[in-house]
C-alpha positions, 0 to 999 in steps of 0.5 A: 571869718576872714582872718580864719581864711587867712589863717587857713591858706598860711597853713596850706602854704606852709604844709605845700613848703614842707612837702617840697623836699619829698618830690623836688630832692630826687630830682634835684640829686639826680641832676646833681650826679649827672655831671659825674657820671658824664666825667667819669665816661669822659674820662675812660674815652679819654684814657681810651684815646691815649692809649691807642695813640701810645699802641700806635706810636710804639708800633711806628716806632718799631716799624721804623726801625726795622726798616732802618735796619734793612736799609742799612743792610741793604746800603751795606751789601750794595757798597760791599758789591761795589768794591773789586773783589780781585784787586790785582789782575794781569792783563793782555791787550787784545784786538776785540771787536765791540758789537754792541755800540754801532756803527760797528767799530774795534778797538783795543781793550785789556783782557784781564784775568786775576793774578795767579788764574789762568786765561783760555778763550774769554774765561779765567780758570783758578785751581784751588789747593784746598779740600773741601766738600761740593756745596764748600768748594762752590760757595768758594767760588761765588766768594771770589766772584766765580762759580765752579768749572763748567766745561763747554768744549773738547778744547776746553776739556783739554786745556783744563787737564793738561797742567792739573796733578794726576793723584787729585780729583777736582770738583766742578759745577755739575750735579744731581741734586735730586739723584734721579740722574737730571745733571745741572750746571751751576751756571744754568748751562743747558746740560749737553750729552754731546759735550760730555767726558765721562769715564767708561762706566760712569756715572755708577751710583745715584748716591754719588750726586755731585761730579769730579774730573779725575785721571783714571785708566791714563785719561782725564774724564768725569766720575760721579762722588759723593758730594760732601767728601772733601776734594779739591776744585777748579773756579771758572769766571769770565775774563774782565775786559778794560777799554783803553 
């Protein structure tokens, strides 16, 4: 009867040993694959990760160049400002009394103009030989470190004309941009209706929105024109003072 219950409790073991796979191998799998499926999210995190690191090195890069470009361009134009426009000048020694260190003090300095402009008062004046439109003639002007001719005074209305050739027209710096007669100076000079030289009759025409300086009716005066039929053109600078 003992041996029986032996018996007995050897088969009950051996059928709880074979049921074992049945209630412990999906559990077991499942803890098999866990590991592969934290891999696999590990990598896409990583994959991830370089790339955003790849996106923002491509972008430092190409910020840092295009800021190298314009510090270049930049150091360029400063050096280009740098060096003398006009590199032969003709000078005068003038007495000028210098008001802006004090105590008041004068002293001697050259007054300077570029070779072939010619000097009145504290300005130079060049009369160009060639024929271009406004917009061409003043960008001519700015090019030589000067803009086109403004006019401030009778004298310097006369100075102006008297050596000029009577069968061309001069452009100078006054314009209507917008043709509603508001007359601008290149110089941003306020616009004096006092101290203008109009030809009788002029200005005739909105369409004629930049200014010559002709000779009509045996007298130098202003006209309106059309601003890009080609003229010639007078440039005004301010004379370049050297200390001694």
């Amino acid at each position: 009867m003992a041996s029986e219950i032996t018996y007995a409790e050897v088969k009950f073991k051996n059928e709880s040993t074979g049921s074992i796979p049945n209630s412990v191998f999906p559990a077991a799998l499942e803890e098999n694959t866990t590991p592969h499926k934290s891999n696999h999210g590990f990598s896409k995190l990583l994959f991830a990760s370089l790339l955003i690191f790849l996106l923002l090195t491509i972008s430092f890069c190409i910020a840092f160049i295009i800021f190298f470009q314009k510090y270049s361009q930049l150091s360029e134009k400063k050096r280009i400002t740098k060096e003398p426009i006009h590199t032969a000048l003709e000078c005068l020694k003038k007495n000028r009394t210098m008001q802006d260190v004090p105590p008041l003090t004068t002293e001697r300095v050259w007054s300077c103009c570029p070779k072939n402009w010619k000097s009145f008062g504290s300005s130079c004046y060049f009369v160009s030989t060639e024929q271009k439109s406004w917009q061409e003639s003043e960008k001519n002007c700015s090019g030589m470190g000067a803009h086109l001719l403004v006019i401030n005074s009778q004298e310097e209305q006369e100075f102006i004309t008297k050596d000029l050739r009577k069968n061309f027209a001069y452009y100078m710096g006054l314009s209507d941009p917008e043709g509603q007669r508001h007359w601008q100076w290149v110089d941003q000079t306020p616009y004096n209706k006092n101290v203008t030289f109009w030809h009788p009759g002029e200005p005739s025409d909105t369409v004629e929105r930049c200014v010559i300086i002709n000779f009509s009716r045996k007298t130098w005066g202003w006209n309106d024109a059309r601003c890009p039929q080609p003229q010639h053109s007078i440039c005004k600078m301010k004379e370049i003072f050297l200390r001694m």
